[in-house]
VOLO-910760 format. One record per residue (C-alpha): residue number from 1; x, y, z. Coordinates in pm, 1 decimal. Each point is the difference from the previous one (the first is absolute). Example, Ala and Ser with C-alpha at 12.3 -4.5 7.8 and 13.67 -1.06 7.14 Angstrom:
<sites>
+-----+----------+----------+----------+
:   k :       c1 :       c2 :       c3 :
+-----+----------+----------+----------+
:   1 :   1230.0 :   -450.0 :    780.0 :
:   2 :    137.0 :    344.0 :    -66.0 :
+-----+----------+----------+----------+
</sites>
This chain:
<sites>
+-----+----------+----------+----------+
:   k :       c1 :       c2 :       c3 :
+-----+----------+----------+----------+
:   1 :   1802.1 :   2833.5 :  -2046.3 :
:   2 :   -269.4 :   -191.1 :   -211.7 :
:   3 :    -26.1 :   -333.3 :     -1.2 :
:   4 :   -130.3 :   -272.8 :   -296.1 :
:   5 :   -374.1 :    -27.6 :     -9.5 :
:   6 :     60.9 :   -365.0 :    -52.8 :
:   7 :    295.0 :   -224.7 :    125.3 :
:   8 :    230.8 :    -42.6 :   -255.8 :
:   9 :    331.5 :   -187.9 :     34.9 :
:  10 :    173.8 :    211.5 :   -320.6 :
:  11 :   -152.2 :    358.5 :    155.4 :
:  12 :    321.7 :     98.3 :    182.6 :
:  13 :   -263.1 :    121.0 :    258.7 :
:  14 :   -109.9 :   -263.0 :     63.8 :
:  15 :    387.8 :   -148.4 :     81.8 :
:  16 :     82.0 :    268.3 :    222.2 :
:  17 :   -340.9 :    -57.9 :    173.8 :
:  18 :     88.3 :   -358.9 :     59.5 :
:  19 :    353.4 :    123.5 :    131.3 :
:  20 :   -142.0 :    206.6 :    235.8 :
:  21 :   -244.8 :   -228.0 :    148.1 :
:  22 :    290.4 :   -290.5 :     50.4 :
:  23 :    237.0 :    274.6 :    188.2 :
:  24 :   -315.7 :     91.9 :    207.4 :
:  25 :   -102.1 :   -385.7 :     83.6 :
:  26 :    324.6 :    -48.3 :    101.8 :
:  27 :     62.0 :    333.8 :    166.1 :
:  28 :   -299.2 :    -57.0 :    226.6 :
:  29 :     92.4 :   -351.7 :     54.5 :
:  30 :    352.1 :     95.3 :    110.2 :
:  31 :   -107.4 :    237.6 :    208.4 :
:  32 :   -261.7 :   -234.3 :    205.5 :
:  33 :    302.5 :   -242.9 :     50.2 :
:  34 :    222.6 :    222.1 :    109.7 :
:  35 :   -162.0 :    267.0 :    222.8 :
:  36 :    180.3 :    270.0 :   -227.0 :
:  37 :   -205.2 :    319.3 :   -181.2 :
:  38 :    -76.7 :    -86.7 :   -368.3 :
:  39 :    189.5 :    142.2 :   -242.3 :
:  40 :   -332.9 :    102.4 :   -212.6 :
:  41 :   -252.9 :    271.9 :    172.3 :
:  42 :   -331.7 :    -69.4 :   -111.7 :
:  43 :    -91.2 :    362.5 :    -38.2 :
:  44 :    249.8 :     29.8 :   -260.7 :
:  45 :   -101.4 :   -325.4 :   -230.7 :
:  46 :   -306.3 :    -55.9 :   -237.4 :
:  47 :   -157.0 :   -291.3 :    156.9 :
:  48 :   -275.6 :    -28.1 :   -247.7 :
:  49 :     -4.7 :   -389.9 :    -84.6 :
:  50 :     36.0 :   -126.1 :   -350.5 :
:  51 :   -377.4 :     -2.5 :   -161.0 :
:  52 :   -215.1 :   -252.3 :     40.8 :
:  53 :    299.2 :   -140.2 :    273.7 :
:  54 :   -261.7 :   -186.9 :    264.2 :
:  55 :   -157.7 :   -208.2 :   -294.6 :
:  56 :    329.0 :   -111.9 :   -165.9 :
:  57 :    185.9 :   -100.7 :    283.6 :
:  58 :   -261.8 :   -214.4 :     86.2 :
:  59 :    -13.6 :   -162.0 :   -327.5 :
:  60 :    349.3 :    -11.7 :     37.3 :
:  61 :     -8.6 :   -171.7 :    315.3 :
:  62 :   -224.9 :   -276.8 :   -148.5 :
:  63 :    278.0 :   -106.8 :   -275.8 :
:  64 :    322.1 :   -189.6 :     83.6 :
:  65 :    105.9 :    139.1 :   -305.9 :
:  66 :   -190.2 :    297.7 :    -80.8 :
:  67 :     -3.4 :     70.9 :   -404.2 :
:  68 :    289.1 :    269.8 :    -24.8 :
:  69 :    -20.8 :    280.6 :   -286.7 :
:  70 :     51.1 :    359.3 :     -1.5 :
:  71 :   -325.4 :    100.8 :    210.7 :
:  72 :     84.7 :   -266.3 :    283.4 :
:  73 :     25.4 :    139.6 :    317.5 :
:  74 :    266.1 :   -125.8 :    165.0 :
:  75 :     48.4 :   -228.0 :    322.5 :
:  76 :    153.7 :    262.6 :    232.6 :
:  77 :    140.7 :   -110.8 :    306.4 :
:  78 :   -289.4 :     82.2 :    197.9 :
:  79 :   -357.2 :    104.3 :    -47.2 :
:  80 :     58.6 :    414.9 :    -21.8 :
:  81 :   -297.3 :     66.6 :    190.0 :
:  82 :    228.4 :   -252.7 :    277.6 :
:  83 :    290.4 :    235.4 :    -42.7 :
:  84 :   -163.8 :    341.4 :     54.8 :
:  85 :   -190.7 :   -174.7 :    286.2 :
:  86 :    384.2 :    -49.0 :    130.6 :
:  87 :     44.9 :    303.9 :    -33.1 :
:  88 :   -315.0 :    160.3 :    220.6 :
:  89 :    150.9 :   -305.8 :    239.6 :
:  90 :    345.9 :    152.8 :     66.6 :
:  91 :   -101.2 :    360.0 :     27.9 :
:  92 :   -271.0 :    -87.3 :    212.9 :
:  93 :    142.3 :   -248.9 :    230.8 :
:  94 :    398.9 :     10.6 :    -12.9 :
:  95 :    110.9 :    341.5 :   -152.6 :
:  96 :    182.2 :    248.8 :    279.6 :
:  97 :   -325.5 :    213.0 :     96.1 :
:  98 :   -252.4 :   -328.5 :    -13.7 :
:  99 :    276.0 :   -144.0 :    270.6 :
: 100 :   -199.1 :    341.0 :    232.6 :
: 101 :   -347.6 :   -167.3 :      6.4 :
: 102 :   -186.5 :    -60.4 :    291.4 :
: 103 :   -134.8 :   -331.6 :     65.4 :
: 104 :   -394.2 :     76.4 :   -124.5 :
: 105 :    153.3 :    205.2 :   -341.4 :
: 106 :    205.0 :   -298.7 :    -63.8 :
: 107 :   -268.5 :   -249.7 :      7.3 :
: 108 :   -237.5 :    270.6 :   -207.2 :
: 109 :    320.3 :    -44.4 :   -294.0 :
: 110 :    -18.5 :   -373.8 :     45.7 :
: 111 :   -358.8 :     -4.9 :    -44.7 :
: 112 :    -15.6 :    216.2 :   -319.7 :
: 113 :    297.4 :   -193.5 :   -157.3 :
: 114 :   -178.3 :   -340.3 :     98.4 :
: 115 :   -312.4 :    126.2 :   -188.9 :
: 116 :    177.3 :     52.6 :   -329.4 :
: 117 :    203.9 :   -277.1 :      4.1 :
: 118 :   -361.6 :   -185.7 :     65.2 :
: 119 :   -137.8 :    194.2 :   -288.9 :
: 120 :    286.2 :   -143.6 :   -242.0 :
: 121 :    -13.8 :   -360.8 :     96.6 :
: 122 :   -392.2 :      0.9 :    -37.1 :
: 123 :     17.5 :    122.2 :   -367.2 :
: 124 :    234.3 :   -265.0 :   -106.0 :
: 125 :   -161.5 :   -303.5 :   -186.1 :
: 126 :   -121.0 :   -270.6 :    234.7 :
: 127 :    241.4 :   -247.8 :   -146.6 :
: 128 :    275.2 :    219.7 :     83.0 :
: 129 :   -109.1 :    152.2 :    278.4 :
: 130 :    202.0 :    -14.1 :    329.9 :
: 131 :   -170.8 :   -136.1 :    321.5 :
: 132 :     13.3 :    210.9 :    336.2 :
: 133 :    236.9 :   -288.9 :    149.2 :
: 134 :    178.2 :   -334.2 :   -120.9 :
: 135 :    -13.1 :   -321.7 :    213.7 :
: 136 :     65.2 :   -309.6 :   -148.6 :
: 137 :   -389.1 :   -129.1 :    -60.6 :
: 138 :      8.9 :    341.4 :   -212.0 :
: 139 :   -125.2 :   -106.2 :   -404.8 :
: 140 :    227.0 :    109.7 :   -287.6 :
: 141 :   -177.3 :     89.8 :   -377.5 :
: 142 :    146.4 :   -333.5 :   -179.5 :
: 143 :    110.3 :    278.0 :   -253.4 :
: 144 :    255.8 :    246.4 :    250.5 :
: 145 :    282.3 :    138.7 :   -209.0 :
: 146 :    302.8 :    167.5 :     65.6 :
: 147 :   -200.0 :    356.7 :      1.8 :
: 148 :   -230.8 :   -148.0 :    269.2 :
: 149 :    218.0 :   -130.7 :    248.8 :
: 150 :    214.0 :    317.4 :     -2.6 :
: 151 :   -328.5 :    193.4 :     35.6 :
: 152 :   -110.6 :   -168.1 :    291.9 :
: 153 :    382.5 :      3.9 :    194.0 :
: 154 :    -11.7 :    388.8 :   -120.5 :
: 155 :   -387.9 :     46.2 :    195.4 :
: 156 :    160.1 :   -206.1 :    282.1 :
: 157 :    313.5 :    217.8 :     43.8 :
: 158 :   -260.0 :    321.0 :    -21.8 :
: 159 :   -168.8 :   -154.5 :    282.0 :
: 160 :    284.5 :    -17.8 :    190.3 :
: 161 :    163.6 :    374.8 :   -115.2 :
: 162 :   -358.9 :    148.9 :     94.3 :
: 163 :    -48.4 :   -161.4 :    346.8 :
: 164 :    332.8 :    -97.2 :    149.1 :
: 165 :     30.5 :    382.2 :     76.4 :
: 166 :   -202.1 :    -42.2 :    303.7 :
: 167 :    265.5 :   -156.4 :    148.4 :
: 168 :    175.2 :    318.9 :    107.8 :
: 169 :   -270.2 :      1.6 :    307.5 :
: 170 :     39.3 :   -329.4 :     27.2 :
: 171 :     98.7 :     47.5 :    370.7 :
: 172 :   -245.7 :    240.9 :     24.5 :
: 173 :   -271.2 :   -244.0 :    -74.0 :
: 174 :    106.8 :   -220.0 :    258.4 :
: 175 :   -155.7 :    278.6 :    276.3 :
: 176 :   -348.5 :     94.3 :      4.0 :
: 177 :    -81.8 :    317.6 :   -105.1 :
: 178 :   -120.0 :    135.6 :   -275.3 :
: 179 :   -312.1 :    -39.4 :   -260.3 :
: 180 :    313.6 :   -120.7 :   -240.9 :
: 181 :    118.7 :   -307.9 :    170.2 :
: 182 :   -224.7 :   -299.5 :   -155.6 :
: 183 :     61.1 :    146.9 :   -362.1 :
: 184 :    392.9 :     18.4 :    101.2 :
: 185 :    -36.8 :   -320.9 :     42.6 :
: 186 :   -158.2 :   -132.2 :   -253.3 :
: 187 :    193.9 :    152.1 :   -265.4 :
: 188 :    254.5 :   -167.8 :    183.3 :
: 189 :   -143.1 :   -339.2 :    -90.7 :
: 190 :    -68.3 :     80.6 :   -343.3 :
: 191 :    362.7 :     75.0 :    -24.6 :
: 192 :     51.1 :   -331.8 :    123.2 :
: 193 :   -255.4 :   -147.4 :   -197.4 :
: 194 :    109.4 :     95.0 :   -330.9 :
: 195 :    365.1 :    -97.5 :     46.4 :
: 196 :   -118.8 :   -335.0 :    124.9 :
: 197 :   -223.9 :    -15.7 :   -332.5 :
: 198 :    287.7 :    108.4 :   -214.9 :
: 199 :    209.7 :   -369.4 :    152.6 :
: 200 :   -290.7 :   -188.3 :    -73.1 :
: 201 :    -70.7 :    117.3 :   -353.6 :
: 202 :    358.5 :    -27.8 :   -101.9 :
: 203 :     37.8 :   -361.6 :    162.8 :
: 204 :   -308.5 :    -65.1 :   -290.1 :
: 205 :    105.5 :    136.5 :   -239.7 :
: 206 :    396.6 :     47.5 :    -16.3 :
: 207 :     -1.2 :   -361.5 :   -285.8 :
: 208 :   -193.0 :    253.4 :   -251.2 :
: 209 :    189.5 :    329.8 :    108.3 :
: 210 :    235.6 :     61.1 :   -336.6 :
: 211 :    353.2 :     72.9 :     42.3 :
: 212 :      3.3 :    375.8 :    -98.0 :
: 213 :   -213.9 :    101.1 :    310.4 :
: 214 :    266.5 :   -251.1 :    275.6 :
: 215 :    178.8 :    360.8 :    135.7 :
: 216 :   -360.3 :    104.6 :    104.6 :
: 217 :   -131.7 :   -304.3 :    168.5 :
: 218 :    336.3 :    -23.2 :    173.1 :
: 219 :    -46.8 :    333.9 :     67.5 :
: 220 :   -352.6 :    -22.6 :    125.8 :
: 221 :     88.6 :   -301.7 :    235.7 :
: 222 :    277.2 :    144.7 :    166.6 :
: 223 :   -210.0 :    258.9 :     91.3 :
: 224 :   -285.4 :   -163.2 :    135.3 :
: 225 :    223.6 :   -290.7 :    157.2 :
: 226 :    136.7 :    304.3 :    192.8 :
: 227 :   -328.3 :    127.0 :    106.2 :
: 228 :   -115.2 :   -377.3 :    141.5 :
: 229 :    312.3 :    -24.8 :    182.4 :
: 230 :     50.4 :    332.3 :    132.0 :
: 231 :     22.3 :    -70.6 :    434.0 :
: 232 :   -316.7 :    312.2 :     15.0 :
: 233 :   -220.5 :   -237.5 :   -129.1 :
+-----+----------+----------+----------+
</sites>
């Protein structure tokens, strides 16, 4: 029930802490992929982030090879805040009573899930900091890492989580009624948007991409690939 004061690596605490947030990163990640509930509630978990979290990521983020001892924080697969934002994404959007929205209360969850995602990339460091799209005239920092580009492919796939739920009134869209039809739409092209940006950045940067993260990218091109070639768009 009470956690370290100050991250430790030899406070056992501390250990379970960082076991819990890897099952949860991946729990939440799973769950995005494949449309099924997550095994973790939220209302049952302490989701208080490790102290001083925001500050030493981003430090951590600015190292290839961030100095490890026994207060390090580690690299976990994904920014936390990133994985309980998955979380608000598939109870919002894709669990079993979301799926009962009407058109307008859909677009009112997009819109409050866009704005925190928004709030997160804006309080990364500039260096690091993901742009709204990718094309290939986008700049790169001279000094992207590992962390960065799997930062900006996980902002990216949020992107396309958060708005590619518009498309169930995708035919609806198509007819014109409703106050709801240009932001159906254009949560449609975001959707769109983002997967396109997430081909472009990896055609950059896949020669820098280390083996360790190769299941992901594969991962995250299949699934964009499919998106881009679906016969809907």
């Amino acid at each position: 029930p009470s956690r370290a004061p100050v991250y430790d690596k030899s406070d056992i605490r501390c250990h379970l802490r960082d076991l819990f947030w890897l099952c949860y990163s991946f729990d939440k990640d799973i769950c995005i992929r494949t449309g099924q509930p997550p095994s973790l509630n939220d209302t049952h978990c302490d989701l208080s982030l490790p102290d001083d979290y925001v500050q030493l990521q981003n430090i951590n983020l600015q190292h290839d090879m961030p100095p490890v001892n026994d207060n390090t924080i580690p690299l976990y697969p994904w920014d936390l805040r990133l994985s309980m934002l998955k979380s608000r994404i598939y109870e919002d959007l894709y669990s079993a009573v979301s799926l009962y929205q009407s058109a307008s209360q859909l677009l009112s969850s997009i819109r409050a899930l866009d704005e925190t995602l928004e709030q997160w990339r804006v309080s990364l460091p500039s260096d690091f900091r993901p742009t709204l799209y990718f094309s290939d005239d986008t700049h790169i920092s001279a000094n992207v890492n590992t962390q960065a580009v799997m930062l900006r492919l996980a902002y990216y796939h949020c992107v396309t989580s958060i708005h590619q739920a518009a498309n169930r009134y995708r035919n609806s869209a198509l007819e014109p009624a409703g106050t709801w039809l240009s932001g159906i739409t254009s949560s449609i092209n975001l959707s769109i948007t983002a997967s396109r940006s997430t081909l472009s950045y990896l055609k950059r940067v896949l020669p820098i991409i280390k083996g360790e993260c190769f299941w992901y990218v594969i991962r995250e091109h299949t699934s964009c690939w499919k998106d881009l070639t679906s016969p809907e768009l």
